[in-house]
C-alpha positions as CSV (number, residue, x, y, z in Angstrom):
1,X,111.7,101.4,83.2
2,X,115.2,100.7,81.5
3,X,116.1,104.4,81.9
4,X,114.7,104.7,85.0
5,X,117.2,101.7,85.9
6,X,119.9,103.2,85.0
7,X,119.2,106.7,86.6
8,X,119.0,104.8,89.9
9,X,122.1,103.1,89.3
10,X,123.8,105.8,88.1
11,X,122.9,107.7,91.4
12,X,124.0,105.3,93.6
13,X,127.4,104.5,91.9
14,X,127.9,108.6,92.3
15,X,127.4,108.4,96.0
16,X,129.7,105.3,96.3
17,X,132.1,106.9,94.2
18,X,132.1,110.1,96.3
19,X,132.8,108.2,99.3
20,X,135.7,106.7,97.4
21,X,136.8,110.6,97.3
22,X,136.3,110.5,93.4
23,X,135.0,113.6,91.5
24,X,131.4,113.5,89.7
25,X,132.6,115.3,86.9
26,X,136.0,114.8,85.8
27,X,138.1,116.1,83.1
28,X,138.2,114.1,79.7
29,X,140.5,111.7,79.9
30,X,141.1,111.4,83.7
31,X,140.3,108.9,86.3
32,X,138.8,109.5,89.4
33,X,141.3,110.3,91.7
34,X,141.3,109.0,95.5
35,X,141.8,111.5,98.3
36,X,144.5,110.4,100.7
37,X,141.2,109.9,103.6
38,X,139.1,108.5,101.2
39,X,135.5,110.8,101.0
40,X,136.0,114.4,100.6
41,X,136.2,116.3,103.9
42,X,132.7,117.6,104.0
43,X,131.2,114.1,103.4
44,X,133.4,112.4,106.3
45,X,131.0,113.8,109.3
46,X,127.6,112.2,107.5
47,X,129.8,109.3,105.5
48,X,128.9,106.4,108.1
49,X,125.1,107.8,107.4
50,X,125.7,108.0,103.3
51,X,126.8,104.2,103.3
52,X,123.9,103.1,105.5
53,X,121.4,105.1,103.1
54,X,122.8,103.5,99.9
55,X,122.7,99.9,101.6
56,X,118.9,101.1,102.6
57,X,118.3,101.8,98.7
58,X,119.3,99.2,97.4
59,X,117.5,97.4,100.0
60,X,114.9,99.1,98.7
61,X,115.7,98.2,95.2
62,X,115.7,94.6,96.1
63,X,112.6,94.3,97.9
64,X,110.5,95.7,94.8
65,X,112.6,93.4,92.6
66,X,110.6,90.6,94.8
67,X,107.8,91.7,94.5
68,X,107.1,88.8,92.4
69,X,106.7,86.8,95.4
70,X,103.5,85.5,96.5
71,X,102.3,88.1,98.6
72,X,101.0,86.5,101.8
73,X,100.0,87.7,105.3
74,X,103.9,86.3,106.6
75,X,105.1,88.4,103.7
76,X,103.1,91.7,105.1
77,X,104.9,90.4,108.8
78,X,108.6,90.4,106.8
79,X,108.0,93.7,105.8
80,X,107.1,95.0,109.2
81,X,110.8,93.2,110.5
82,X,113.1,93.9,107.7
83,X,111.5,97.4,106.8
84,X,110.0,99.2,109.6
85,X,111.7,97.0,112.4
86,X,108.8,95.6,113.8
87,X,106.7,99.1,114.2
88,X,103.5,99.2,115.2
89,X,100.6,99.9,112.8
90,X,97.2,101.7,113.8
91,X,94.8,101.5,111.4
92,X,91.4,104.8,111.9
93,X,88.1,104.0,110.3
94,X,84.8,104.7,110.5
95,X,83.4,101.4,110.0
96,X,84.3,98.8,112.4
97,X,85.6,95.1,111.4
98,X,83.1,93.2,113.6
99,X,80.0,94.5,115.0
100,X,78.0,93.5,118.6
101,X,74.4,93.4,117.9
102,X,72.3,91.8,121.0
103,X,69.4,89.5,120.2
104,X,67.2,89.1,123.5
105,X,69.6,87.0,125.8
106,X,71.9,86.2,122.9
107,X,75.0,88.3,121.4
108,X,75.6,88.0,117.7
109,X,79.4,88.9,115.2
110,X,78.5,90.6,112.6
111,X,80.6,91.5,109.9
112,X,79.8,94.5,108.0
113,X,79.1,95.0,104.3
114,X,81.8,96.8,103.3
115,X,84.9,96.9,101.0
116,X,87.2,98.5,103.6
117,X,86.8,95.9,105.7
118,X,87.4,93.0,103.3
119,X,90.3,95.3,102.3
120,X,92.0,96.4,105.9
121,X,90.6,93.2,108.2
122,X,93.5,90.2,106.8
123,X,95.8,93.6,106.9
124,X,95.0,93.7,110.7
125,X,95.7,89.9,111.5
126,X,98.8,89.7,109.4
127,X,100.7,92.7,111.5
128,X,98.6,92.4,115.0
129,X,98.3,96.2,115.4
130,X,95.3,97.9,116.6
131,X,92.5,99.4,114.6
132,X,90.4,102.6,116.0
133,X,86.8,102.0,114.7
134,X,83.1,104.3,115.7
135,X,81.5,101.1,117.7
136,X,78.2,101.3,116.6
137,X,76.7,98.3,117.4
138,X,74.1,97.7,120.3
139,X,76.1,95.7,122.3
140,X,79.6,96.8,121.5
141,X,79.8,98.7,125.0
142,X,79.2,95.4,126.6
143,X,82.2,93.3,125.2
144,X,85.1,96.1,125.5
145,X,87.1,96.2,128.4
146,X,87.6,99.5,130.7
147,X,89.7,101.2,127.5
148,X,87.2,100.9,125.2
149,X,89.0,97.5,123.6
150,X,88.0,94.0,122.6
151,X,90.4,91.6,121.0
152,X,89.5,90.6,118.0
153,X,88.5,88.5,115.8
154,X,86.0,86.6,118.0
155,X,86.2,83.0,118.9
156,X,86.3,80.3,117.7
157,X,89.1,82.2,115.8
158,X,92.2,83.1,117.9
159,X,92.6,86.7,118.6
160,X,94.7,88.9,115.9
161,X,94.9,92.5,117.1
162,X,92.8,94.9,119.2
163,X,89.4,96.5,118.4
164,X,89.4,100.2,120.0
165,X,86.1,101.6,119.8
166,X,85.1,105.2,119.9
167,X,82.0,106.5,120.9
168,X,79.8,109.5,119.7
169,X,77.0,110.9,120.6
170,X,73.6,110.9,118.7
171,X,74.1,114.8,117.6
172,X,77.9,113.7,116.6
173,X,76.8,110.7,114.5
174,X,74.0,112.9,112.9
175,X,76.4,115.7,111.7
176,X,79.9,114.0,111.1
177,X,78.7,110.7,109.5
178,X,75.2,111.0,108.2
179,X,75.4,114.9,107.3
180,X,78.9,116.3,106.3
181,X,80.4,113.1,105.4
182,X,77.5,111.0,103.0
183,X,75.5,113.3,102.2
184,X,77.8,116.0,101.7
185,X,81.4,114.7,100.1
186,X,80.0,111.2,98.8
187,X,77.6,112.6,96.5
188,X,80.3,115.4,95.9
189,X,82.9,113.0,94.9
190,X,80.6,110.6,93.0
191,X,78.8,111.4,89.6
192,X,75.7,110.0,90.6
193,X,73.5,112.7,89.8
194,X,72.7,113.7,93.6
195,X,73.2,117.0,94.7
196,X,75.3,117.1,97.5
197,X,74.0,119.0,100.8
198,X,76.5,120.9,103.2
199,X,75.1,122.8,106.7
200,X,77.3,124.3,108.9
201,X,76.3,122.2,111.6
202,X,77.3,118.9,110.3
203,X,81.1,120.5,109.4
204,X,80.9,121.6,113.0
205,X,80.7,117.7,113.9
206,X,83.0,116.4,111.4
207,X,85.3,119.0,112.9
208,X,84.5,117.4,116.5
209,X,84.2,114.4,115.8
210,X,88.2,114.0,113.9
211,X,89.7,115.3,116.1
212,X,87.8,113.0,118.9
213,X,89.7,110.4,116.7
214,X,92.9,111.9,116.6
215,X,93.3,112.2,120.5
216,X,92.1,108.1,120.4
217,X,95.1,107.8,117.7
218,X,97.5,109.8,120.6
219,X,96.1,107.2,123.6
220,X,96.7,104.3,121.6
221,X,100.3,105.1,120.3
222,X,103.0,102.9,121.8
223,X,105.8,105.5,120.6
224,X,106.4,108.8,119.0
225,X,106.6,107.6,115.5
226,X,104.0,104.9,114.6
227,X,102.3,104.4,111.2
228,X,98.9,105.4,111.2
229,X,96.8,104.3,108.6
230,X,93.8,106.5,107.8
231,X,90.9,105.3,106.3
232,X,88.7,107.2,103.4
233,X,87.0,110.5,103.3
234,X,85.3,110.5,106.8
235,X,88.6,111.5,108.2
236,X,90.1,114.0,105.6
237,X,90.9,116.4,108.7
238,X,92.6,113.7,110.5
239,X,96.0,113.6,108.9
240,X,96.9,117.1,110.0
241,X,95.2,116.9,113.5
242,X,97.5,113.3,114.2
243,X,100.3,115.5,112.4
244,X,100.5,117.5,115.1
245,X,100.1,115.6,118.1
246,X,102.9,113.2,116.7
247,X,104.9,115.1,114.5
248,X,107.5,112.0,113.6
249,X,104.3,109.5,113.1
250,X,104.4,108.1,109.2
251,X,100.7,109.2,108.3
252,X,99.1,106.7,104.8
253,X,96.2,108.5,103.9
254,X,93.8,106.0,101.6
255,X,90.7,107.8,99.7
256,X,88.7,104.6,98.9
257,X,86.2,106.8,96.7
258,X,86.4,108.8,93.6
259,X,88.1,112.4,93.8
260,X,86.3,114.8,91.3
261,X,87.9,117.2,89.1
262,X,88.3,121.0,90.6
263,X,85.1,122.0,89.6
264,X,83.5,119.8,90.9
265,X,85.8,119.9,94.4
266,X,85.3,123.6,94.8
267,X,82.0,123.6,95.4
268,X,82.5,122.6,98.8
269,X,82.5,125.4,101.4
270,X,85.5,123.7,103.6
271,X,87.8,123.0,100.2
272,X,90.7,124.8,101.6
273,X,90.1,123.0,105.2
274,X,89.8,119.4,103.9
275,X,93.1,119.6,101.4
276,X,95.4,121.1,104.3
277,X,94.2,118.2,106.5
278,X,95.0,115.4,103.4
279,X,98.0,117.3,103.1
280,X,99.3,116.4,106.8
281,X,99.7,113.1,105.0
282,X,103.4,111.3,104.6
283,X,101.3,109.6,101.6
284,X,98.1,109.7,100.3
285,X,96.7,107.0,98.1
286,X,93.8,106.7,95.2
287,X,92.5,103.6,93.6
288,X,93.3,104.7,90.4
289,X,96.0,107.6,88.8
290,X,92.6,108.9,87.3
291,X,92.0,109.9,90.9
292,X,95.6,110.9,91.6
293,X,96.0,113.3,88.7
294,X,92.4,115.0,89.8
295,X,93.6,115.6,93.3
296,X,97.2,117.2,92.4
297,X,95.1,119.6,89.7
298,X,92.8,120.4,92.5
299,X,95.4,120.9,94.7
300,X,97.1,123.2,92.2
301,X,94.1,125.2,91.5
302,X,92.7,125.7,95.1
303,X,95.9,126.0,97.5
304,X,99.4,127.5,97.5
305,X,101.8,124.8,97.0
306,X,104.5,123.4,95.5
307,X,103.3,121.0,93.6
308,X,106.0,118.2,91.3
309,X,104.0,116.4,88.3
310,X,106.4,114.6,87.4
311,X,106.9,113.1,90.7
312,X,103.3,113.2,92.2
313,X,104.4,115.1,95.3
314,X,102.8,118.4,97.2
315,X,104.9,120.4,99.3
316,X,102.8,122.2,101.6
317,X,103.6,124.2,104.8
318,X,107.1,122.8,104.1
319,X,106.5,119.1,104.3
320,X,106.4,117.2,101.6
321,X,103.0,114.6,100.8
322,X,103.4,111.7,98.4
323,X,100.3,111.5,96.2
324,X,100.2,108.1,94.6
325,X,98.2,105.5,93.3
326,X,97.4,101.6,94.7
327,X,95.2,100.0,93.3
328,X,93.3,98.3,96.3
329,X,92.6,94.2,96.2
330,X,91.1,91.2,98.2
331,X,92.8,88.4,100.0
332,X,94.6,85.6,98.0
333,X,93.4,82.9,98.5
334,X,90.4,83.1,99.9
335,X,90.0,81.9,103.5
336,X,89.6,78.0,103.2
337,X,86.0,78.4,105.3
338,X,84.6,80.4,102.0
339,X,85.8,77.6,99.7
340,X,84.7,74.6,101.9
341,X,81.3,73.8,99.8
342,X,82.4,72.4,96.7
343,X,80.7,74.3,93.6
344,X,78.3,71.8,92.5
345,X,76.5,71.6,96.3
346,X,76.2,75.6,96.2
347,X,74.9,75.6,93.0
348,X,72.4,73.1,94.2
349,X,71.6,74.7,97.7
350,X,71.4,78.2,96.3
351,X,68.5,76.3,93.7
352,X,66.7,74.7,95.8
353,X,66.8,77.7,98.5
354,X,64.6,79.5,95.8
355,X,62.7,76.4,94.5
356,X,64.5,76.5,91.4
357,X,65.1,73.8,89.2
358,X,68.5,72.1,88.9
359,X,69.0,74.1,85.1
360,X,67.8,77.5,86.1
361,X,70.1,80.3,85.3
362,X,71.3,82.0,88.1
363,X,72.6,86.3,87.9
364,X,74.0,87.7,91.2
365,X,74.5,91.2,92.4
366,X,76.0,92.4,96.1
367,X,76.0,95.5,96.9
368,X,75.4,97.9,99.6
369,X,71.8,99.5,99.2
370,X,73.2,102.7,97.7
371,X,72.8,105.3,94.9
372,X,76.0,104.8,93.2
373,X,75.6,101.2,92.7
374,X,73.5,101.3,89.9
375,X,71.0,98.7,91.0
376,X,68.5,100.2,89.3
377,X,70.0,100.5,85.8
378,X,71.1,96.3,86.3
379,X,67.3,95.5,87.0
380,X,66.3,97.3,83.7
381,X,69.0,95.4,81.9
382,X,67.6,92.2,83.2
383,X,63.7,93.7,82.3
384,X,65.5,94.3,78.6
385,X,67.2,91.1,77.9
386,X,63.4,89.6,78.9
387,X,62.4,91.7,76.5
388,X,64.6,91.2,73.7
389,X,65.2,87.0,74.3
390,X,61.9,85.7,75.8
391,X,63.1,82.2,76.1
392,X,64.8,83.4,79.0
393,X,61.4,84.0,80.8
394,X,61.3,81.3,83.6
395,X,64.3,80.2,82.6
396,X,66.8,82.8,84.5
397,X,66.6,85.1,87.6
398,X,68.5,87.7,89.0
399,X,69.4,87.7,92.8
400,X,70.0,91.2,94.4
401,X,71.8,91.0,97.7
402,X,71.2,94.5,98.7
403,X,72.4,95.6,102.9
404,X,70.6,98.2,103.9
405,X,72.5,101.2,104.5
406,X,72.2,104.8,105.8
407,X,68.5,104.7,106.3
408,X,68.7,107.8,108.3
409,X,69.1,109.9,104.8
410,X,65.8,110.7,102.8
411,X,67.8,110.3,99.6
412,X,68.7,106.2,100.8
413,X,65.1,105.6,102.1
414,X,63.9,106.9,98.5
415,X,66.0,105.1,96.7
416,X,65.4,101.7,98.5
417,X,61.8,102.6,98.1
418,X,62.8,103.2,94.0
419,X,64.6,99.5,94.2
420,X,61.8,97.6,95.4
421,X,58.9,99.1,93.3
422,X,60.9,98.7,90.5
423,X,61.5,94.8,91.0
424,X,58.0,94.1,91.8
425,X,56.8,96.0,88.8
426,X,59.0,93.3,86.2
427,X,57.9,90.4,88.2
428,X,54.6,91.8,87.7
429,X,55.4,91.9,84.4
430,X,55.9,88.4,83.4
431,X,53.6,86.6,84.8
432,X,54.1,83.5,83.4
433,X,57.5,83.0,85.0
434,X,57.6,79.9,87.3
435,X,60.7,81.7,89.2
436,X,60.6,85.3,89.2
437,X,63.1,87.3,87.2
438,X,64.4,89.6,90.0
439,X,65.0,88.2,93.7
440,X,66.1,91.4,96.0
441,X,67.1,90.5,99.2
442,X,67.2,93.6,101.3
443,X,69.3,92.2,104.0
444,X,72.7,91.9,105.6
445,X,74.3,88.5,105.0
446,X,77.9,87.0,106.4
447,X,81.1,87.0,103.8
448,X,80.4,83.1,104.0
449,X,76.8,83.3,102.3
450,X,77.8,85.4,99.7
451,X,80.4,83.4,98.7
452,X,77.6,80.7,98.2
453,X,75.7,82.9,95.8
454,X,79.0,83.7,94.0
455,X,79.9,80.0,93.5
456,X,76.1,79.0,92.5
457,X,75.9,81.9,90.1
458,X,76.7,82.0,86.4
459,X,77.4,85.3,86.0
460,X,77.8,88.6,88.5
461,X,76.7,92.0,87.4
462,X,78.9,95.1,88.7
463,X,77.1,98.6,87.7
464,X,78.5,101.0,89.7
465,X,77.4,104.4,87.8
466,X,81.0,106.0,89.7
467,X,83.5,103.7,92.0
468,X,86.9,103.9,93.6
469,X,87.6,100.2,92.9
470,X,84.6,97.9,93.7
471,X,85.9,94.9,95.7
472,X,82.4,93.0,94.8
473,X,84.0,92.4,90.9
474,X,87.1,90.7,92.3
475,X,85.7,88.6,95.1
476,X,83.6,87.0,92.5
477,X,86.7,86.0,90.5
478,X,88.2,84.8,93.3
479,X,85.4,82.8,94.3
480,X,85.4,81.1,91.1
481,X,88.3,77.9,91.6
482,X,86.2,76.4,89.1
483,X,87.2,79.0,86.7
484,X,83.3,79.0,85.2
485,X,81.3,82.1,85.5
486,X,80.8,85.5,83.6
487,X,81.9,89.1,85.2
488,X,80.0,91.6,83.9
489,X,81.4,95.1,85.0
490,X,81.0,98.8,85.1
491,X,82.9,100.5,83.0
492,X,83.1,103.6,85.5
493,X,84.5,101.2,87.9
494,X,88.6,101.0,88.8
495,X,88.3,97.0,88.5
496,X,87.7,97.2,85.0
497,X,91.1,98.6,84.7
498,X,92.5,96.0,86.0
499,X,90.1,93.2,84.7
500,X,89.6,93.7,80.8
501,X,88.8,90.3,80.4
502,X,85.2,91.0,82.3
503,X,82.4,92.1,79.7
504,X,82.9,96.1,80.0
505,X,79.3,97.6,79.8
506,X,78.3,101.4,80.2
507,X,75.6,101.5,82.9
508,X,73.4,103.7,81.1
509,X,73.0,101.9,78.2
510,X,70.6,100.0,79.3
511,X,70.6,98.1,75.8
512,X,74.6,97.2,75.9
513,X,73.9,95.2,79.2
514,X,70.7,93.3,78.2
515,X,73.4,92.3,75.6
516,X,76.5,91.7,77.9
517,X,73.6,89.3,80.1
518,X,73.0,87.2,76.9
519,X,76.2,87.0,75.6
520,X,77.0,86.3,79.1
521,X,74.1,83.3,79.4
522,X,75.5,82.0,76.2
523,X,79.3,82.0,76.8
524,X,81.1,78.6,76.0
525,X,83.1,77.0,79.2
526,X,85.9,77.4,77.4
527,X,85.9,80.9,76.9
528,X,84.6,81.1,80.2
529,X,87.6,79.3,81.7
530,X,90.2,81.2,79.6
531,X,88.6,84.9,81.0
532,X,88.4,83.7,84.5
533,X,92.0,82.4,84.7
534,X,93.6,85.7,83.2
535,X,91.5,87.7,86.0
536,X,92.2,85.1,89.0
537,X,95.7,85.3,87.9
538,X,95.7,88.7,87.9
539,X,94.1,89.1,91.6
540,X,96.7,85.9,93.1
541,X,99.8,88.4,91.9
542,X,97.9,92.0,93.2
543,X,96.1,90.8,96.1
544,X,95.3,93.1,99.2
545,X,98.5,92.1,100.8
546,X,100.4,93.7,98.1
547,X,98.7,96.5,98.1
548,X,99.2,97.1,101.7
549,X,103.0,96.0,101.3
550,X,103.6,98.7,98.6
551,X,102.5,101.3,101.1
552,X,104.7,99.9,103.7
553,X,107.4,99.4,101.3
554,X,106.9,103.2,100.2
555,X,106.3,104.3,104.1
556,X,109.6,102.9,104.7
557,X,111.8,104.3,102.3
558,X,110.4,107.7,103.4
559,X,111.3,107.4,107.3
560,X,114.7,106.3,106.0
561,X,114.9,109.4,103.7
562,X,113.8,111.3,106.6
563,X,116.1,110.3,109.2
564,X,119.2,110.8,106.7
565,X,117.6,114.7,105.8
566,X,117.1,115.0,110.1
567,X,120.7,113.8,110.7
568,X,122.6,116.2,108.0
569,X,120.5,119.1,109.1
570,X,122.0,118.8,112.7
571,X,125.3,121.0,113.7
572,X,128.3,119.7,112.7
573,X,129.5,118.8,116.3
574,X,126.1,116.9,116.6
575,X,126.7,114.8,113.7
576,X,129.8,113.7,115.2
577,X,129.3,113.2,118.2
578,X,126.3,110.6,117.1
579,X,128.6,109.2,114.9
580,X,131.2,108.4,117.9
581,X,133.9,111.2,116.4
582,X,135.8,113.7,118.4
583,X,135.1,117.0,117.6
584,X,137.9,118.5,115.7
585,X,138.2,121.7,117.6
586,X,138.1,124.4,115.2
């Protein structure tokens, strides 16, 4: 960092000094010598343009010299002002922040289980742009207005930004989301152990069904040059496709999964396709620099470009992509509303809820119902520790919130089928447990009654067997302002990067986290509290709001950079003209 420091100012004092009219190099012994107009002839045309870039650096500099500051939704707004002058941000996903689900007479809110939209939804109210969502909900044609929009989020909150929802048909749902995209690149990019499935038909529709999406990105643009989020691997064609409907839009790419290794990658028939469309990205973004490092060899091996190592940049087709990593967070601090019920009343509640007694040991896992959660493998580990410690018979239970997801795909039905057998078969087990060991609740639940379960729980269990980042691990910590409470995490997860003080478990050793769980059940408050302040401090300074600021920040520099490289590449009469000089003549 030091050097890097003083290659940056070193830079910038050459620039300034050849607008002084000094030379770079100079003979030994000599000053630098002014010219009698100050910068050197062929700088005078772009010089107005050189001092507004250097004042933009170090702008730049500045602004990641703060980035101690609290990160905070008004700092996410300052950014959007001092950086991007107030541009407007359009966020595509698949999933959808809030969801319309009619009940009889009645509509209901729901908010879906997912970690991109804890991620992207304070994002959205902090810079009030407009977010492009699949409305998938039964009632979500009956709330929008006649341009497919609802503001958002519902009363009795006051509306943030819009909702713009896109509709597909059954055969485009089938092929795009439940075919190409999950059961074809999410077991691809996971090691999970299921094959992934690709058909020609379901490319067809994720072909269709992208660029449906970018022509929604084109209606909804207020100008020429927006910045256009795009969210994960349902959308890897997008990037190009909005690339060139808006060729001056600032395209952040974010892959919320894993990305394999080459091998793996080039077993998809479409590999070529899907890298030129990530590669229409201004910047594309991994959890983790695992990830990053994976997708420039991939790139290397697969595709002909230019690809810079040291910089983590692709030039392709002539335009260059930024491949870097940010590590993706949750909100800090929590919403009030989750934090409302003191600890000791959810703790109570959650018992009683169950008919637990007041001392009963409580375990907590929330996840989506899927594969690469490693459900399974944390209900063995609770079977083991049974095993291995029988006091703990009766005495501690395990509550698996588990939303069903994806039920169209056989693989999801069998392994929800898997899930449930195997609870039933260890509370079978142990008969002589007052409270049963496992709990699964196969149902959705709102962000406010998991928080509940997180405050009520001694420890929360993380197994993912392959995750981006895992957003589960760090709402726990932050759910925890009494700084009590045990994370026990997944190795093979990008949280236990950042959170070492967690206990680290391997998934498959099914031994190791009957362990972690005891040593976990057994943990003084004091070491308890020590662990659980290092990770809360950790998520307070890297909260989501940074990690959307970085891109920004980064966003930012680049349209700078690109305006600069646009301006000197015009004719010299241009130049001066713009710059408000006669033209000289000649």
């Amino acid at each position: 960092m030091f050097i890097a420091q003083l290659s940056w100012r070193g830079w910038v004092q050459g620039l300034r000094a050849l607008l002084r009219g000094e030379r770079l190099v100079l003979p030994p012994g000599r000053a630098g010598v002014r010219g009698p107009s100050g910068p050197p002839a062929e700088l005078r045309p772009i010089a107005k343009d050189l001092r507004a870039l250097i004042e933009d650096l170090e702008a730049d500099h500045r602004s990641r010299d703060e980035d101690q500051l609290a990160w905070s939704p008004a700092t996410l707004r300052q950014i959007l002002e001092r950086e991007l002058r107030g541009q407007e941000v359009i966020v595509v996903s698949n999933r959808e922040p809030y969801i319309h689900v009619r009940h009889g007479t009645e509509i209901e809110v729901r908010r879906p289980a997912s970690g991109l939209v804890t991620a992207l939804e304070p994002i959205m109210r902090a810079c009030s742009g407009t977010w492009i969502a699949h409305g998938g909900g039964n009632a979500d044609r009956e709330v929008v207005d006649k341009h497919d929009r609802v503001a958002v989020p519902p009363p009795p909150d006051a509306p943030a930004y819009q909702l713009r929802r896109v509709w597909l048909t059954e055969e485009e749902e089938q092929g795009y989301y439940y075919g190409f995209a999950n059961e074809g690149l999410w077991p691809l990019c996971h090691i999970a152990h299921v094959r992934p499935i690709f058909r020609t038909s379901d490319w067809e529709q994720y072909v269709k069904a992208n660029r449906k999406f970018a022509v929604t990105v084109q209606q909804e643009a207020q100008s020429t040059d927006p910045i256009v989020l795009v969210q994960d691997y349902h959308f890897a064609l997008l990037p190009r496709m909005i690339r060139e409907a808006l060729p001056n839009a600032t395209i952040i790419s974010f892959w919320h999964i894993p990305w394999p290794n080459p091998e793996a990658f080039a077993i998809c028939p479409w590999r070529e396709e899907l890298l030129d469309g990530l590669l229409g990205s201004t910047i594309l973004g991994f959890h983790t620099q695992f990830h990053v490092n994976n997708f420039v060899d991939t790139v290397d091996r697969l595709v002909e470009a230019r690809v810079d190592r040291e910089m983590f940049a692709v030039t392709y087709r002539g335009k260059p992509t930024s491949v870097r990593r940010y590590p993706i967070s949750v909100e800090w601090p929590p919403p009030p509303e989750l934090l409302a019920k003191p600890v000791e009343q959810c703790r109570t509640e959650i018992r009683q809820r169950h008919d637990m007694p007041p001392e009963h040991a409580i375990g907590v896992g929330v996840e989506r119902l899927d594969y690469t959660k490693g459900i399974e493998e944390r209900l063995r580990a609770v079977e083991r520790l049974l095993e291995l410690e029988p006091r703990w018979i009766g005495k501690f239970s395990f509550i698996q919130i588990a939303a069903p997801t994806r039920t169209r795909i056989d693989e999801y039905r069998t392994y929800e089928g898997r899930v449930r057998d195997l609870a039933t078969r260890i509370n079978q087990r142990f008969p002589e447990a007052a409270q049963p060991p496992i709990i699964l609740k196969v149902e959705h639940h709102q962000p406010d009654e998991i928080f509940d379960y997180f405050r009520a729980a001694d420890l929360c269990m993380v197994t993912s067997l392959h995750d981006g980042m895992n957003l589960v691990a760090k709402e726990f910590v932050s759910a925890r302002d009494d700084e009590r409470g045990v994370l026990i995490l997944s190795l093979f997860t990008g949280a236990a990067r950042e959170l070492p003080e967690a206990l680290i478990v391997n998934p498959y050793d099914t031994d190791q986290c009957a362990a972690a769980l005891q040593l976990a059940l057994t943990m003084p408050s004091g070491e308890q509290r020590t662990r659980m302040r290092l990770m809360r401090g950790l998520i307070q300074d890297f909260n989501v709001f940074r990690w959307a600021g970085r891109m920004l920040m980064d966003a930012a520099a680049m349209r700078r950079r690109g305006r600069l490289s646009d301006f000197v590449k015009k004719p010299a009469n241009e130049r001066r003209s713009l710059l408000g000089r006669p033209s000289s003549g000649r």
